[in-house]
C-alpha positions in Angstrom: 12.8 97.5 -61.6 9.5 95.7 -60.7 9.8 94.6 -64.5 13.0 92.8 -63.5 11.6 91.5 -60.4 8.4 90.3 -61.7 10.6 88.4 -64.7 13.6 86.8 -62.7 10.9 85.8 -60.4 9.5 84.2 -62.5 11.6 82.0 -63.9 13.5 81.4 -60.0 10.2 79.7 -59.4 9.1 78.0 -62.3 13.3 76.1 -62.1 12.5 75.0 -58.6 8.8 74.0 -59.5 10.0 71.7 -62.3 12.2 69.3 -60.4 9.8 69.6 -57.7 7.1 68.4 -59.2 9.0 65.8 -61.1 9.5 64.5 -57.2 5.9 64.7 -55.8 4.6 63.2 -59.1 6.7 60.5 -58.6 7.1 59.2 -55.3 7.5 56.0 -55.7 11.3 56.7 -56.3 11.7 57.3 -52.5 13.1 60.0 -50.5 16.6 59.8 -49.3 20.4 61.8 -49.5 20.4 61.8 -53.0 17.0 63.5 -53.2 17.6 66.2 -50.9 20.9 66.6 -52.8 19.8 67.3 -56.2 16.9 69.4 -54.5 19.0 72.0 -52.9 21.5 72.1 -55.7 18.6 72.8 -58.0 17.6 75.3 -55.7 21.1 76.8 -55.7 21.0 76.7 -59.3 17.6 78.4 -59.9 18.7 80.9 -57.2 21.8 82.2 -59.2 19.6 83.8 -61.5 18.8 86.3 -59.0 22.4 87.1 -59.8 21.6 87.5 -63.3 18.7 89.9 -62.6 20.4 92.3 -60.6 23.4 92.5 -63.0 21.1 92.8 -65.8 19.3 95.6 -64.3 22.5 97.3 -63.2 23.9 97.1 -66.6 20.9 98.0 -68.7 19.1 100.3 -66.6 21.9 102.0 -64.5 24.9 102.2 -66.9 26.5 99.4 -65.2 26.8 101.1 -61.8 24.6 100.1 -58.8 24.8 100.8 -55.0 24.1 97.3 -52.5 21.3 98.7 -51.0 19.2 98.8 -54.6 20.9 95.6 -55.7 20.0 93.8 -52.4 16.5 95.0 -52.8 16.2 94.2 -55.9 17.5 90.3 -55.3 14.9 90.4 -52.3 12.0 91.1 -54.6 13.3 88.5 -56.9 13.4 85.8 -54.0 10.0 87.0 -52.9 8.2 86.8 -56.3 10.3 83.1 -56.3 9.2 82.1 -52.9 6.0 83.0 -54.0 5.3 81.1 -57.4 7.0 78.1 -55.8 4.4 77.8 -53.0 2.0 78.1 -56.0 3.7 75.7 -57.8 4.1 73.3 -54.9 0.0 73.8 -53.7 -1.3 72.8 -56.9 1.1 69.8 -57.3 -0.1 68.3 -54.0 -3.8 69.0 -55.4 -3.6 67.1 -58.6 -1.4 64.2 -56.4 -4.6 64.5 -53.9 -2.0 65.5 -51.0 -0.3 61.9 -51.3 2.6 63.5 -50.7 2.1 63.6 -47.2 1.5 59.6 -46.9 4.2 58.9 -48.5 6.5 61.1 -46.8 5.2 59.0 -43.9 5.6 56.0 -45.4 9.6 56.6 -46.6 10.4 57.2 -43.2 9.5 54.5 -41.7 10.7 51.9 -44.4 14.0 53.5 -44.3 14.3 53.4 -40.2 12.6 49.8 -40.2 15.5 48.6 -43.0 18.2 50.4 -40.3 17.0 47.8 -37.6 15.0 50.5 -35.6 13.4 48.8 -32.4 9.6 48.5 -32.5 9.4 51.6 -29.8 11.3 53.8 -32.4 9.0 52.6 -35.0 5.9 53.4 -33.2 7.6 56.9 -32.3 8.1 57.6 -36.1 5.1 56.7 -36.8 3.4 58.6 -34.1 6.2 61.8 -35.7 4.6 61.4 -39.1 1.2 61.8 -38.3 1.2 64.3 -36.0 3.4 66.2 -38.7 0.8 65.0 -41.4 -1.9 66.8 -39.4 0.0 69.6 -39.0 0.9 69.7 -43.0 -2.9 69.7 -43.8 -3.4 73.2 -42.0 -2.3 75.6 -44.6 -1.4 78.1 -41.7 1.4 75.4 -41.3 2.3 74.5 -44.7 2.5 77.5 -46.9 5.1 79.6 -44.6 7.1 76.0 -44.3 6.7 75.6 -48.3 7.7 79.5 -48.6 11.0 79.5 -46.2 12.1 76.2 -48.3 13.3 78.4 -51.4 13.6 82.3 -49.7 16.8 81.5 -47.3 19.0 80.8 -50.7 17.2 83.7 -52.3 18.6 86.0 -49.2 21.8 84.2 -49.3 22.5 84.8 -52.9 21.2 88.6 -53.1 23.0 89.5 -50.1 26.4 87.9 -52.5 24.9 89.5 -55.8 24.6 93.1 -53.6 28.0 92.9 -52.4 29.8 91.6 -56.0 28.2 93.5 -58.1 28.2 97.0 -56.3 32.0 97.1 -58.1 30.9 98.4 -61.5 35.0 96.2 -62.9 33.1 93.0 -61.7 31.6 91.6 -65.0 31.3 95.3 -66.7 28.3 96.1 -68.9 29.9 95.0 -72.1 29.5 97.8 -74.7 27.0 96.7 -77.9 28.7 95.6 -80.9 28.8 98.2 -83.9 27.0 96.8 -87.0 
């Protein structure tokens, strides 16, 4: 099992790092809807293999049969060995980007709220928003459980589904190996 978790871990995070860093690395592209779109469905995405790893394991390792308490354990270790390399992931990106993220996080906001007309109190407000938040970003007491809970909600979602489909051995049965 810790084979499986280890594995499908793996790879959760390393799909959620690679779009993600494609974002921090290049940030003058902007933030917006469209962004945060593509971000969660990627997420989504990446998370599904959680699905594959517990039907995997059910298939190979307990003759297609599995109870929902194993099988939501099992996609909890995957989401935490996900959560885990994607804070990695995410850590060193903002190192070789020398934090910059941050600034221009900052900076997106208030270029976007100054091209909505926002009066110059609001403006001073956002401002004053982003850098207390950018203070609060460079404690890594702040940021590493903020970067973690980003990917691990989606991980719980979709275990909690893979537990409760795949407990019924006639949902996507082990397929027998083909004879030679």
């Amino acid at each position: 099992m810790l084979r499986i978790v280890l594995i499908f871990g793996l790879v959760v995070g390393l799909l959620n790092i690679v779009p993600m860093s494609f974002t921090v690395l290049n940030l003058h592209l902007g933030h917006g809807n469209l962004a945060l779109l593509v971000g969660y469905l990627t997420l989504f995405l990446a998370c599904a293999v959680i699905f594959v790893g517990v039907k995997r394991y059910r298939d190979e390792a307990l003759g297609g049969v599995i109870r929902f308490g194993p099988a939501l354990l099992l996609g909890l270790g995957i989401t935490v060995t996900a959560s885990i390399v994607y804070v990695i992931g995410w850590e060193i990106a903002l190192a070789a980007t020398h934090y910059s993220f941050i600034e221009g996080y900052g900076a997106t906001a208030l270029e976007t709220a100054r091209a909505r007309g926002a009066s110059p109190a609001r403006l001073a407000r956002i401002a004053a928003d982003a850098q207390a938040f950018k203070t609060q970003y460079g404690n890594p007491l702040y940021r590493l459980p903020m970067t973690f809970i980003e990917v691990f909600p989606v991980g719980v979602l979709v275990s909690l589904v893979s537990a409760a489909v795949l407990r019924n051995s006639r949902i996507l049965p082990a397929r027998a190996p083909l004879a030679a």
